[in-house]
N, C-alpha and C positions, 0 to 999 in steps of 0.2 A: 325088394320083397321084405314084410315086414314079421316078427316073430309072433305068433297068435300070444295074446293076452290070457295071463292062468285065471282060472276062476277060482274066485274066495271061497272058502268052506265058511257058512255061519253056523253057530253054535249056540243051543238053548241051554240056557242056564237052568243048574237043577233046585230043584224047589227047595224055599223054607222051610225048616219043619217046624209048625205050631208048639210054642212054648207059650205055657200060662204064666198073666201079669207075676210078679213076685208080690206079696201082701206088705205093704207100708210100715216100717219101724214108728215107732211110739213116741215121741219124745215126752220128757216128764219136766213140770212147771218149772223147776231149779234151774235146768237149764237152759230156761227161754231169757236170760239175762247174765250179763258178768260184773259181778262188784269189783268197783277201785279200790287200787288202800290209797286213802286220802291221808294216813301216817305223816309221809314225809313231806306235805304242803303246808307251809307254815303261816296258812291266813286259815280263815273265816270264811267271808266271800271274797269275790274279786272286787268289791270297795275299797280291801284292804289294800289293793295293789295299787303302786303309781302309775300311773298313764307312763303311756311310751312313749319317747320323745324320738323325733330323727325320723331318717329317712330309711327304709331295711335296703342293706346290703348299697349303701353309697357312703361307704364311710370315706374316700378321698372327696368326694364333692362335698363334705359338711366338712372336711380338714382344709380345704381350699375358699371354704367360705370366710371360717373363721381366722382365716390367713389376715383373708381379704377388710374382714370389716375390724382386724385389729390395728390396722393403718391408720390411725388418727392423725393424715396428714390430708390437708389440700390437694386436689385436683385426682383424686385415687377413688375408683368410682369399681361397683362388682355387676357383672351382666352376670343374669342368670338363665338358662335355656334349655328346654328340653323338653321331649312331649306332656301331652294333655293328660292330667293324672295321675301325674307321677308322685305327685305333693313338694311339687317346687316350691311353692306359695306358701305352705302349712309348715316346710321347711325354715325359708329365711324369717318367717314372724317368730316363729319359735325363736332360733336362735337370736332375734333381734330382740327380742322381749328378755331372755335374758341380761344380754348387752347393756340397754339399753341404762336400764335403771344406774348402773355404775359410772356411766361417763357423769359429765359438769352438764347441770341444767343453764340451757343459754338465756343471753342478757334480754330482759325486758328494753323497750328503745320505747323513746319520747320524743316527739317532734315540739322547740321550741321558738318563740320570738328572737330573733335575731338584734341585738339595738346597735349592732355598727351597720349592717347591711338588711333594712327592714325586707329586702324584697326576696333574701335566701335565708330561709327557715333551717334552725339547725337540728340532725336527728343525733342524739345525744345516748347511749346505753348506760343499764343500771343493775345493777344484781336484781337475777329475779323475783318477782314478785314484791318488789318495790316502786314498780312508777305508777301504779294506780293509790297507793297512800301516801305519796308524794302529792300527786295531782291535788289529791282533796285536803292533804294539809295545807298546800299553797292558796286554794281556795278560799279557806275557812278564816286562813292569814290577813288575807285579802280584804273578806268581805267583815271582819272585825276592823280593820284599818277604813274600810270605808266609814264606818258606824263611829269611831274612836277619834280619827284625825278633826270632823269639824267639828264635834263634843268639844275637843279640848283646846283649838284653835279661837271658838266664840266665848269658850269661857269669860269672866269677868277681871281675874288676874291678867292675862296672857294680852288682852282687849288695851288694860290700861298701860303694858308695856309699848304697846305699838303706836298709840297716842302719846305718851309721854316721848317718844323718837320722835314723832313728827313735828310736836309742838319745838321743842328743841329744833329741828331743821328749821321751822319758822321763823323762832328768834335766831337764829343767825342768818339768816337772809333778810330780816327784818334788819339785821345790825348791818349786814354792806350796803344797803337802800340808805341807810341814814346817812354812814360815808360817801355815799353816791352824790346823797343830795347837799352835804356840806361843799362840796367840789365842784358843784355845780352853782350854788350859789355862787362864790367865790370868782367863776367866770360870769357871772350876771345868767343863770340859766334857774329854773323849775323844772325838775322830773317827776315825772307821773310815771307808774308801772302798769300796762293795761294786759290784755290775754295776747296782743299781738308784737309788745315786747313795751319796750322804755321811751317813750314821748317827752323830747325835749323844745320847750316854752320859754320862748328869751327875755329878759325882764332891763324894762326903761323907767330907770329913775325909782329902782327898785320895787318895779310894781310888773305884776303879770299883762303880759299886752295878747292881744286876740289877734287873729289872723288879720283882720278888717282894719285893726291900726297900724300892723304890721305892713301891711302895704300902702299904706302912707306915708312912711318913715321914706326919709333919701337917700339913693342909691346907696350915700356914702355910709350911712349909718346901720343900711338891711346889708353891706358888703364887712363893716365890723361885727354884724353879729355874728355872719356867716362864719367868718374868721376866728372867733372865739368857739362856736359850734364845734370847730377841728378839735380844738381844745380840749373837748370835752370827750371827742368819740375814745380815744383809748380808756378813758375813764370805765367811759358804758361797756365796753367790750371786757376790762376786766372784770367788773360787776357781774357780766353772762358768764366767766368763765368760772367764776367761783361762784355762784346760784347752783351753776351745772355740778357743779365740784358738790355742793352741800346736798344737791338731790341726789348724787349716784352714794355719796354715803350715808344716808340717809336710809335709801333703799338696800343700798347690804346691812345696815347695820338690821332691818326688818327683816330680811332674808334671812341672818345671820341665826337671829333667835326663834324663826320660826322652823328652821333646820336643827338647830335643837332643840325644839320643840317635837319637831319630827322623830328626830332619832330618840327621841326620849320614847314618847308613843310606839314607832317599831321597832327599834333593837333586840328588843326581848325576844321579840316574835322570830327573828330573823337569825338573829344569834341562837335559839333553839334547835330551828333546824338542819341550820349547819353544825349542827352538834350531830344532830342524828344520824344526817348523810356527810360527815367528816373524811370517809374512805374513798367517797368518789366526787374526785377534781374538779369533776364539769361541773356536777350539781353544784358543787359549794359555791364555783366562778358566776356558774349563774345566778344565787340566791344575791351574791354581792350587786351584779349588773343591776336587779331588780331594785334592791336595799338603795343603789345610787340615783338609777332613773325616779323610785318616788320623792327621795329629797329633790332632787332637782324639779319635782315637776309635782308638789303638794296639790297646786291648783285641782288636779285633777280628782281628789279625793275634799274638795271644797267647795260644792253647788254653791249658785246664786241662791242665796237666802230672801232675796225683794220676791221671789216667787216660789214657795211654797210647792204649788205643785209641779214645777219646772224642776224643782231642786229631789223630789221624791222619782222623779223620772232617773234624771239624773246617776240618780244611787241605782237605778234597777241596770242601766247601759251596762253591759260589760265590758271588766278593761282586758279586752283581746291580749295584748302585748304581755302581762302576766298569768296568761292562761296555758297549761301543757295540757298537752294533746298524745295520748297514750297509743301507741302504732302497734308494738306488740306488747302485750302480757299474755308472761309463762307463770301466775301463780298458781295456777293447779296443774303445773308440769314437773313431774320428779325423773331428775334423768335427762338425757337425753329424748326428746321427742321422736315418735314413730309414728312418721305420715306414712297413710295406703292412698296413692292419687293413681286411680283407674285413669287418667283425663289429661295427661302432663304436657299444656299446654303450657304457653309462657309467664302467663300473669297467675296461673294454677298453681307453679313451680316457684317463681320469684317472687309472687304478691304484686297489690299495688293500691293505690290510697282513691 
């Protein structure tokens, strides 16, 4: 048996009593605005202020930074991370622009001819903003030495020294021909000098005999000339070694003064600019290689004059081997460089030619 359930009393709420709206205070114009005192701000406008630098309220992540990029050691590298916005980006340029300008602007590098090993080009560095007025003084060097070297090489002086050597080698090869042929008389022989060497002609009763009487002669008599012939070969053989002997110096003695001929022509040139780049080794070692490769190889700077316009060709060829080839230039880099590579793929990051 269950307890009868009471019943609620509801209740009417007693009325509002009508109260009229209240009538609207006034305000008065003075105080529809509040003046600053600008007294104690000590600009103008805010032109006069300096921009804000940094990051608000990260000052361990901008002291972590500058930890980081004050390592100027190899293989030390700074990750930076953090949401979208933050001004991570706006952050490290900042502080990298700083930086930057104060470190060592790096070396300009030059790729050159190599003359012990043509087929490995060598990449050479240079205080910045020196290998591109390197490049074109080398050029200019060059192409004066091409213009200068057969000037002074066909001159009329220089012409008759190299004629006067030769003539000289003549008469003394002229003088062992006459020894040759008093030694050969002497065995009953005639020498002739022809382009394919020294033709020995046996002489009967002191007179030149032809092939055709020669083989007339008896056994016994073609087997004494034969025999005398022996006689005569060391003769001929020493004659070819001293001919040989008077042509190799003969042609250094030509060589000799057209090398200083040379050096006369570039030394200036060469010796300047190893004045100017005095402080870097390589360049200097190189300007030498080049200074040695053109004495040894004038030819090169000496078109064939029988053709005119063979020889104008010539002059225009470039000589590759004294040419540099500029890989990097930082002349308009002050500082330390600051790449932004959105892209940092491998040849993005490390270059490549």
């Amino acid at each position: 048996m269950t307890a009868p359930t009471p019943k609620t009393k509801t209740t009417t709420p007693a009325p509002v009593p009508f109260r009229p709206a209240r009538k609207p205070k006034t305000l008065k114009s003075a105080a529809g605005y509040r003046v600053a005192n600008l007294a104690p701000l000590a600009f103008e406008t805010t032109l006069d202020l300096e921009v804000l630098e940094g990051v608000i309220e990260q000052e361990r992540a901008i002291d972590a930074l500058e930890l980081g990029l004050s390592l100027d050691r190899r293989n030390y590298n700074v990750y930076v991370a953090g949401e979208s916005g933050t001004g991570k980006t706006t952050m490290v340029r900042t502080l990298l622009s700083r930086l930057a300008p104060k470190r060592k602007t790096p070396d300009d590098w030059i790729c050159i001819h190599n003359f012990k090993d043509p087929t490995e080009p060598r990449a050479l560095p240079m205080a910045a903003g020196t290998a591109t007025p390197f490049k074109n003084a080398l050029a200019q060097l060059i192409t004066q030495l091409r213009e200068q070297v057969p000037k002074t090489f066909h001159a009329k002086e220089h012409q008759e020294k190299v004629q006067g050597i030769l003539n000289q080698g003549l008469d003394r090869e002229n003088e062992c021909f006459v020894a040759l042929s008093k030694e050969a008389e002497k065995i009953g022989f005639t020498v002739k000098s022809t382009k394919t060497g020294i033709v020995t002609i046996p002489k009967v009763d002191d007179k030149v005999i032809s092939n055709k009487d020669y083989a007339h002669l008896s056994d016994e008599e073609r087997r004494r000339i034969e025999e005398a012939r022996k006689l005569l070969d060391p003769h001929i053989s020493a004659f070819l070694q001293r001919t040989r002997d008077i042509e190799l110096d003969t042609h250094k003695q030509i060589q000799d003064i057209q090398r200083l001929l040379g050096e006369t022509v570039s030394g200036t040139g060469f010796g300047e600019l190893k004045t100017t780049y005095a402080k870097n080794a390589g360049v200097v070692q190189y300007l030498d290689q080049i200074y040695a490769d053109i004495l040894e190889n004038l030819g090169k700077f000496l078109p064939d004059e029988s053709d005119p316009s063979e020889a104008r060709e010539a002059l225009k060829r470039p000589l590759k081997e004294y040419e540099v080839n500029v890989l990097v230039d930082n002349s308009d880099v002050k500082g330390a460089p600051v790449i932004f590579e959105t892209r940092p793929t491998w040849s993005n990051l490390f270059g490549k030619i």
